[in-house]
C-alpha positions as CSV (number, residue, x, y, z in Angstrom):
1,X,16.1,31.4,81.8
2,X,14.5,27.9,81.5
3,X,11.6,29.5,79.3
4,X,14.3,31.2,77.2
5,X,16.0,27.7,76.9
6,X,12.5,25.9,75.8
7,X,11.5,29.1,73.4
8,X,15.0,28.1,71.4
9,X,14.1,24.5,71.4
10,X,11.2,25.0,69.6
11,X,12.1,27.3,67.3
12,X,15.1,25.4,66.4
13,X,12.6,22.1,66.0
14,X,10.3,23.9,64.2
15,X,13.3,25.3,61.9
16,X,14.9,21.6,61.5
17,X,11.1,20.6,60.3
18,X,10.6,23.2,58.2
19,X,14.3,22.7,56.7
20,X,13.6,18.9,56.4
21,X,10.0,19.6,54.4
22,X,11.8,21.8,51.8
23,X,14.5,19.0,50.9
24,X,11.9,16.5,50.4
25,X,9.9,19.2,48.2
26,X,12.8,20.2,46.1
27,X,13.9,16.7,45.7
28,X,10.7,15.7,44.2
29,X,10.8,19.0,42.1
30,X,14.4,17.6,40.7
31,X,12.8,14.3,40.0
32,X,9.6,15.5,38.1
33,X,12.2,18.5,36.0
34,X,14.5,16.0,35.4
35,X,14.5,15.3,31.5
36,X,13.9,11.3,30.5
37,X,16.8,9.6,29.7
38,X,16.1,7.6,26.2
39,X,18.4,4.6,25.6
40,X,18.9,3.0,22.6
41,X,18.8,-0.6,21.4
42,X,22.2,-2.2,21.3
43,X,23.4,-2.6,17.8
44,X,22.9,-5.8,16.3
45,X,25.8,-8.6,16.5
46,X,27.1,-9.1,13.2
47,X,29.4,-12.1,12.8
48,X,32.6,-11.6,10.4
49,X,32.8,-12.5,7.2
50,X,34.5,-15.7,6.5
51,X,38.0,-15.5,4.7
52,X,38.1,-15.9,0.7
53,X,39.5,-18.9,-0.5
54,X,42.5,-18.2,-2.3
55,X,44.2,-21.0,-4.2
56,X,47.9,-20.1,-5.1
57,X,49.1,-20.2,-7.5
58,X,45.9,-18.1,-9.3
59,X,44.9,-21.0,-11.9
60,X,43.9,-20.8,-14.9
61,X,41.0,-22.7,-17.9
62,X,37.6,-23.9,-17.1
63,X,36.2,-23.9,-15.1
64,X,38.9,-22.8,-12.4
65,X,42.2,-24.3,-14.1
66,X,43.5,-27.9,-13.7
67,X,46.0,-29.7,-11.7
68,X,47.9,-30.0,-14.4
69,X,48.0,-26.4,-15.8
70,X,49.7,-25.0,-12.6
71,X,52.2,-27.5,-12.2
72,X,55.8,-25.9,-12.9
73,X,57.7,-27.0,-16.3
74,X,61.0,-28.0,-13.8
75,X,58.2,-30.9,-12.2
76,X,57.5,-29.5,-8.7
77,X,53.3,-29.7,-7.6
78,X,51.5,-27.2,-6.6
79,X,51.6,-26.3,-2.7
80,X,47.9,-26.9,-2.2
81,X,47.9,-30.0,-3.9
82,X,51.0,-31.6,-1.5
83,X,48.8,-30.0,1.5
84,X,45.6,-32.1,0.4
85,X,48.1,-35.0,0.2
86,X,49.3,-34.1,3.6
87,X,45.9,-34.4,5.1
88,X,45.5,-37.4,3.5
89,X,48.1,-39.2,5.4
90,X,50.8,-39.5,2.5
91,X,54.1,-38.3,3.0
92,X,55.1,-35.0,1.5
93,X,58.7,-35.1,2.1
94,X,60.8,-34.1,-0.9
95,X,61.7,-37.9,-0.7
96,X,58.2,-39.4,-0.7
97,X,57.3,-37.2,-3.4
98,X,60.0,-38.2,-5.8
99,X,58.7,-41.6,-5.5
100,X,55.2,-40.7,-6.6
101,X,54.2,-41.6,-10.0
102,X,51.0,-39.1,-11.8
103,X,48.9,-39.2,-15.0
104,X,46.7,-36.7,-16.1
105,X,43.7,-37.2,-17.9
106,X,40.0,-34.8,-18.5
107,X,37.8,-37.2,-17.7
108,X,35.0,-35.2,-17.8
109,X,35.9,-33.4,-20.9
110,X,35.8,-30.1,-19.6
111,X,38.9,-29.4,-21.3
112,X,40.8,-29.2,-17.2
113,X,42.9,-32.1,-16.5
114,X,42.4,-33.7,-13.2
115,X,45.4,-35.4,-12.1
116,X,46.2,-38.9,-11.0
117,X,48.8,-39.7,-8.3
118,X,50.0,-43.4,-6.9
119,X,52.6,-45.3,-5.7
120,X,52.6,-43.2,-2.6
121,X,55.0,-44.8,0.1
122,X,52.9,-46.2,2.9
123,X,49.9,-47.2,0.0
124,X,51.1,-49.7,-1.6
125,X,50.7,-53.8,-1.1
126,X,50.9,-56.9,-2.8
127,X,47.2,-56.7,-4.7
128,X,49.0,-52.9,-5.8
129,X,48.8,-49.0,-4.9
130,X,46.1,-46.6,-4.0
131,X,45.2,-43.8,-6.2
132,X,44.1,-40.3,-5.6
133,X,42.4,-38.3,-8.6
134,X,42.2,-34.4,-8.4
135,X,40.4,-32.1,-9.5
136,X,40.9,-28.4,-8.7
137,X,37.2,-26.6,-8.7
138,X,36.2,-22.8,-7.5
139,X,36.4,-24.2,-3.7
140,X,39.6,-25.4,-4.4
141,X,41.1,-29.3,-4.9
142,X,38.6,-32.2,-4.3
143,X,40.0,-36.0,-4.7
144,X,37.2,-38.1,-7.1
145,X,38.0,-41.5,-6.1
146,X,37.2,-43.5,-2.7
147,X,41.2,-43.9,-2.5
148,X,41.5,-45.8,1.4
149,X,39.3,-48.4,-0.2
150,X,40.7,-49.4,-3.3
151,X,44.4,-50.8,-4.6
152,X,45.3,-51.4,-8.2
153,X,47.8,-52.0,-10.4
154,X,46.8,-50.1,-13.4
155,X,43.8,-47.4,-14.2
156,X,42.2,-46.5,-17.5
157,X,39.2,-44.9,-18.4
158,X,35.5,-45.9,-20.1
159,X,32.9,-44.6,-21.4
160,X,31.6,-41.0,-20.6
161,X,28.5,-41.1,-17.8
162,X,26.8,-38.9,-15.4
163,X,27.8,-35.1,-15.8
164,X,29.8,-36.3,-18.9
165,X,32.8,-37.8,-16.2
166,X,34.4,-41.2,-18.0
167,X,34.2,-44.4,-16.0
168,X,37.3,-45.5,-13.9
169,X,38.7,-48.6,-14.7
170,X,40.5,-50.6,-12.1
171,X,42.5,-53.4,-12.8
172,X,43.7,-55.8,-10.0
173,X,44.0,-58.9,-8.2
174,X,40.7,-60.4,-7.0
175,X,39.4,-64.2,-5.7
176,X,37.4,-65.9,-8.3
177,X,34.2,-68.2,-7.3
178,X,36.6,-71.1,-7.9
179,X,39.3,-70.0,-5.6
180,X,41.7,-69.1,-7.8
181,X,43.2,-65.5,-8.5
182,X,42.5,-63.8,-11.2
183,X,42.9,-60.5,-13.0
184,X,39.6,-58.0,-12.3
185,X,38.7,-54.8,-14.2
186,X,36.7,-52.9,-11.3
187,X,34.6,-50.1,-12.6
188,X,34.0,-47.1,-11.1
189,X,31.0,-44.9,-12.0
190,X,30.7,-41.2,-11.3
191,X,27.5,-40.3,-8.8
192,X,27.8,-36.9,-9.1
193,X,30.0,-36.3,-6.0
194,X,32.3,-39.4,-6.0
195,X,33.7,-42.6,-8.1
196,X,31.3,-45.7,-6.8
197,X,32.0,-49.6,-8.1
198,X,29.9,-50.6,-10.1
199,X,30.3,-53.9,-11.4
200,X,33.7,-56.8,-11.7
201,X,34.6,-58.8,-14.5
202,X,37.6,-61.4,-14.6
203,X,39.7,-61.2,-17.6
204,X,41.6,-64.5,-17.1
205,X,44.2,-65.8,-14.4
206,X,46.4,-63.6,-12.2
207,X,49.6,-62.9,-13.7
208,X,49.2,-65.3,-16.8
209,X,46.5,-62.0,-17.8
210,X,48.6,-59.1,-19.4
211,X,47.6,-55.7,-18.6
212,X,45.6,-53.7,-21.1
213,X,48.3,-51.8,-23.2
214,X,46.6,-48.4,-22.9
215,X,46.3,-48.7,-19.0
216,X,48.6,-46.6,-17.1
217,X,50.7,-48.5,-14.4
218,X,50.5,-47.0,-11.0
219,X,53.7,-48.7,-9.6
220,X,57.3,-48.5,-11.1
């Protein structure tokens, strides 16, 4: 019976061998019939195109319409240009605006008018107003003059220079070498990307000086 036993054990060894052998030999069958597996390359990351500008309303003229052309016949401003006020810290309530006197003037001959705005309340002092000038371009509106550093009491404009854009003349309130006030004309010369002083001259003693006649008065 024991050798019965024992002949059983081996032949079931033998078996568990032999069964063990044939999963390792089809396993590395499977592995060398098994087809390759290509991947490809990860498509490329391609960032989104960035949003049109859209000015509204659609202007019109050279080179992309003026200020001037798209403001409505009843008086209201375009809605970009109060926005670009907005961000440039003046008050765009409907009474702020009211209060705002404008002017506009080519001056760069273009045939667009840019567009003048002062007595804004908030930028206006004793020596006078700041004044924005803006021009509306394919990237939309861009203000001209150096507006937190200036104040004035009247503006005209000078002779054509760089790019064909007329100088800005200031006129204001300034100290004399003597200490006494007098009346200044400032002028402003375009540097192809903003209005830069350029020169000062006195035209006689604060408020015994009259304004030039063809200047236009930023305050009220």
């Amino acid at each position: 019976m024991r050798v019965q036993f024992r002949a059983l054990a081996k032949i079931w060894t033998f078996g568990s061998l032999v069964s063990v052998l044939g999963a390792f030999l089809l396993a590395g069958c499977s592995r060398k019939s098994a087809p390759k597996v290509e991947t490809e390359p990860a498509p490329p990351t391609v960032e989104a195109p960035s949003p049109a500008v859209v000015i509204e309303p659609k202007p019109s003229g050279p080179p992309a319409g003026s200020v001037w052309d798209v403001v409505t016949p009843d008086g209201r401003l375009p809605k970009d240009l109060l926005q670009s006020m907005a961000k440039q810290g003046a008050g765009s309530k409907r009474n702020d605006v009211a209060e705002w006197k404008t002017w506009a003037m080519d001056v760069n001959g273009d045939g667009s008018k840019e567009f003048f705005i002062s007595h804004v309340p908030g930028w206006c002092g004793s020596g006078g107003c700041s004044v924005w000038l803006w021009q509306r371009t394919p990237a939309g509106l861009r203000n001209l003059l150096p507006t937190r550093n200036l104040l004035t009491l009247a503006v005209g404009l000078g002779d054509p220079g760089l790019e064909g854009y007329a100088d800005i003349l200031l006129y204001h309130r300034a100290m004399q070498s003597d200490n006494r006030q007098g009346l200044a004309q400032e002028r402003l010369q375009w540097d192809g990307k903003i209005y830069r002083t350029q020169g000062k001259t006195f035209l006689g003693e604060y408020l015994k000086t009259p304004l030039p006649a063809e200047a236009w008065r930023v305050m009220k």
